[in-house]
C-alpha positions in Angstrom: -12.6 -38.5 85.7 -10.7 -40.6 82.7 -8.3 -39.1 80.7 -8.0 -40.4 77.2 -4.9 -40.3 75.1 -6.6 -37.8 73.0 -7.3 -35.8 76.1 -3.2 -35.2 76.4 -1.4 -32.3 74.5 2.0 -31.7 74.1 4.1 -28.7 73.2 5.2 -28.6 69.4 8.4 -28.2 70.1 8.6 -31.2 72.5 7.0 -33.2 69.6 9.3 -32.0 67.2 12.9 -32.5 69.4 11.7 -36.1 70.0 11.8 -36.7 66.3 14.8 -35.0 65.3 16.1 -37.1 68.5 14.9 -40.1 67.0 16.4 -39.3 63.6 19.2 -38.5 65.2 19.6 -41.7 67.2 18.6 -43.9 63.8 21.4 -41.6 61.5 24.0 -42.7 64.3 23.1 -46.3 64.6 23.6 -46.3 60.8 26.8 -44.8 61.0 28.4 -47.0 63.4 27.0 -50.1 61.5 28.5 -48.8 58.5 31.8 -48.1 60.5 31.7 -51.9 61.8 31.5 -53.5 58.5 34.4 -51.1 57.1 36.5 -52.4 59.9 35.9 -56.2 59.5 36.2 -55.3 56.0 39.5 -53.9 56.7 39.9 -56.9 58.7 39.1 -59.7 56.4 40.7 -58.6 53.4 44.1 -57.6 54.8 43.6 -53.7 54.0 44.4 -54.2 50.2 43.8 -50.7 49.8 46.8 -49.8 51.9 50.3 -50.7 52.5 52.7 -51.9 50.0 52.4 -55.0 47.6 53.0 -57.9 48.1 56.5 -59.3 46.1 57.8 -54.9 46.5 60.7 -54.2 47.9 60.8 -53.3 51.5 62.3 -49.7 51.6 65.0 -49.1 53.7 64.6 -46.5 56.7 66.7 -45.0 59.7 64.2 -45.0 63.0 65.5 -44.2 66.6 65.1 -47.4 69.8 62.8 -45.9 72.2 65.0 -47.5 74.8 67.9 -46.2 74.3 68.9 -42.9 76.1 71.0 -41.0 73.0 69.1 -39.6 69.9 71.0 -42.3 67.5 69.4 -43.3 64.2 69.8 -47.3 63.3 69.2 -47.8 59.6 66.7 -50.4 58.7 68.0 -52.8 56.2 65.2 -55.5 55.4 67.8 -58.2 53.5 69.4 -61.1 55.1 66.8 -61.5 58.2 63.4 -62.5 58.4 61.5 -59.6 59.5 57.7 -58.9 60.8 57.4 -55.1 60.7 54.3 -53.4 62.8 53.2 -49.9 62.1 51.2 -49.0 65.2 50.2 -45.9 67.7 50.2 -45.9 71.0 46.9 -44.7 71.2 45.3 -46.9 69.3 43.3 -49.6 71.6 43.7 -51.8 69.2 47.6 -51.3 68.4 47.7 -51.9 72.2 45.8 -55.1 72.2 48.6 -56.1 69.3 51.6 -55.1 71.4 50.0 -57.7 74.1 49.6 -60.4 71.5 53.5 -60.0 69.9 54.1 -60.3 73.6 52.9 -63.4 73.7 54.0 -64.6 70.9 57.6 -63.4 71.2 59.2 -66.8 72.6 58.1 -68.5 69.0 58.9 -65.4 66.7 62.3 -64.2 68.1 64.6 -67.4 67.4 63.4 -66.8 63.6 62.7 -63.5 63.1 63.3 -60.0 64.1 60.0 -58.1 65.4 60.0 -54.3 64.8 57.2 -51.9 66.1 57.2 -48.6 64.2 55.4 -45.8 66.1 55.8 -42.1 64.7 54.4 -40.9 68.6 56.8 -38.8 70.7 58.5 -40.5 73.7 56.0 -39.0 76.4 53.0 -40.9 74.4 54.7 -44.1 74.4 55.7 -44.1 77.7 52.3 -43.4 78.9 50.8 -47.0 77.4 52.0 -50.1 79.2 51.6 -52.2 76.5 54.3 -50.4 74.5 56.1 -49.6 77.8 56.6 -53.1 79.2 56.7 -54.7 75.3 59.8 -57.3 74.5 60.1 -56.6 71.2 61.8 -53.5 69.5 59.5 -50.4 69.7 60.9 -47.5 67.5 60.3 -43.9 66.6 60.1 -43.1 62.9 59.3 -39.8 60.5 55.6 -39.7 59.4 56.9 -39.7 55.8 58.5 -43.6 56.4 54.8 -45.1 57.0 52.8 -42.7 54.9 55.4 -42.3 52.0 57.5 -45.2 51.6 55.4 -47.7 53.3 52.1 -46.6 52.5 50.2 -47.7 55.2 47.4 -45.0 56.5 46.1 -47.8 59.1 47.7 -49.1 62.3 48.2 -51.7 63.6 49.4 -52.8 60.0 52.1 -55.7 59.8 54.4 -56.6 57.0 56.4 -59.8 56.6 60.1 -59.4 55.2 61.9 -62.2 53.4 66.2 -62.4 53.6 66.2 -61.3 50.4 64.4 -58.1 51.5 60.9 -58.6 50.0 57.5 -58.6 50.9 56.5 -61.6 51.9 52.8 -61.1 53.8 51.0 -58.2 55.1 48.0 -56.7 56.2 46.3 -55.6 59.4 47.1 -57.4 62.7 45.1 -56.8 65.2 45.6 -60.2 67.5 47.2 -63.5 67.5 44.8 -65.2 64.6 46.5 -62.1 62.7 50.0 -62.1 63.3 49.6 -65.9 62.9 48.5 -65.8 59.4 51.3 -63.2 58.6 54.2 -64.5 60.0 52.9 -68.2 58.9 54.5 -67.4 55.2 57.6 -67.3 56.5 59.2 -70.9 55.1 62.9 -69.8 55.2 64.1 -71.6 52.1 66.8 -73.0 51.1 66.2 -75.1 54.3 62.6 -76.0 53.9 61.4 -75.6 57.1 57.9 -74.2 57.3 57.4 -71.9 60.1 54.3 -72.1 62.2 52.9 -70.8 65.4 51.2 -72.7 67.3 
């Protein structure tokens, strides 16, 4: 005997939850597409939304070593050092995928700058992320109201470049090496004159 497509019947309610499924499926496909282009948006044009301006003064702060065994606050005073100044989360992927970058980088940037990492996570979180466990650089605890308040910056990882006379050089979000490139790349160091790349 043949059976014809028109000889099959389904349930309503079968035809009916494959729809909404496929609506479903096609609401969430947009949704992600949209997310993607907000964060190579993001990506592309620095986060000008966010952060502070550049040519502001970089506020000063008191944040606590993560290394260090005693509950100490260390004021933050941007003037007379070069500074690149990282606002990240340890449980960001891609705050962890910067931490490996600066690691890399760290030979070129320490001689001429100092590298901060600013996290507002509690010890326990930090410890728990090899990237920010086994990092080089300076990883710090800060108050929520020093990245959301004076700094402005709602996005991590997020990157500002300090000048020695405590101003704003560069900023923006820095995500990998091509990023932290272009940011610390502003740094020229006058009076001297000598440009400051990374190669």
């Amino acid at each position: 005997m043949n059976v014809t497509f028109a000889d099959i019947t389904l349930p309503t309610w079968l035809v009916v939850s494959q729809w909404v499924l496929l609506f479903a499926l096609g609401l969430l496909i947009i949704v992600m597409y949209r997310q993607i282009g907000f964060l190579e948006q993001l990506k592309d044009r620095g986060s000008e939304r966010d952060g502070l301006s550049i040519g502001e003064k970089a506020p000063v702060f008191d944040y606590t070593p993560v290394d260090q065994s005693t509950d100490t606050s260390i004021r933050f005073e941007p003037r007379g050092r070069w500074s690149l100044l990282v606002f990240a989360d340890p449980g960001c992927v891609s705050c962890q995928n910067t931490l490996l970058a600066l690691e890399r980088l760290m030979p070129k940037l320490e001689p001429v700058m100092r590298v901060l990492v600013v996290t507002t996570a509690e010890p326990a979180q930090i410890a728990a992320v090899d990237a920010f466990r086994s990092a080089s650089c300076d990883i710090c605890r800060i108050r929520s109201d020093v990245s959301y308040k004076l700094y402005r910056t709602s996005v991590t990882p997020f990157g500002y470049l300090i000048d020695l006379e405590g101003m704003i050089r560069a900023r923006g979000i820095v995500v990998d090496e091509a990023s932290i490139r272009k940011i610390v790349s502003k740094a020229d160091r006058k009076p001297v004159n000598v440009e400051f790349t990374v190669s």
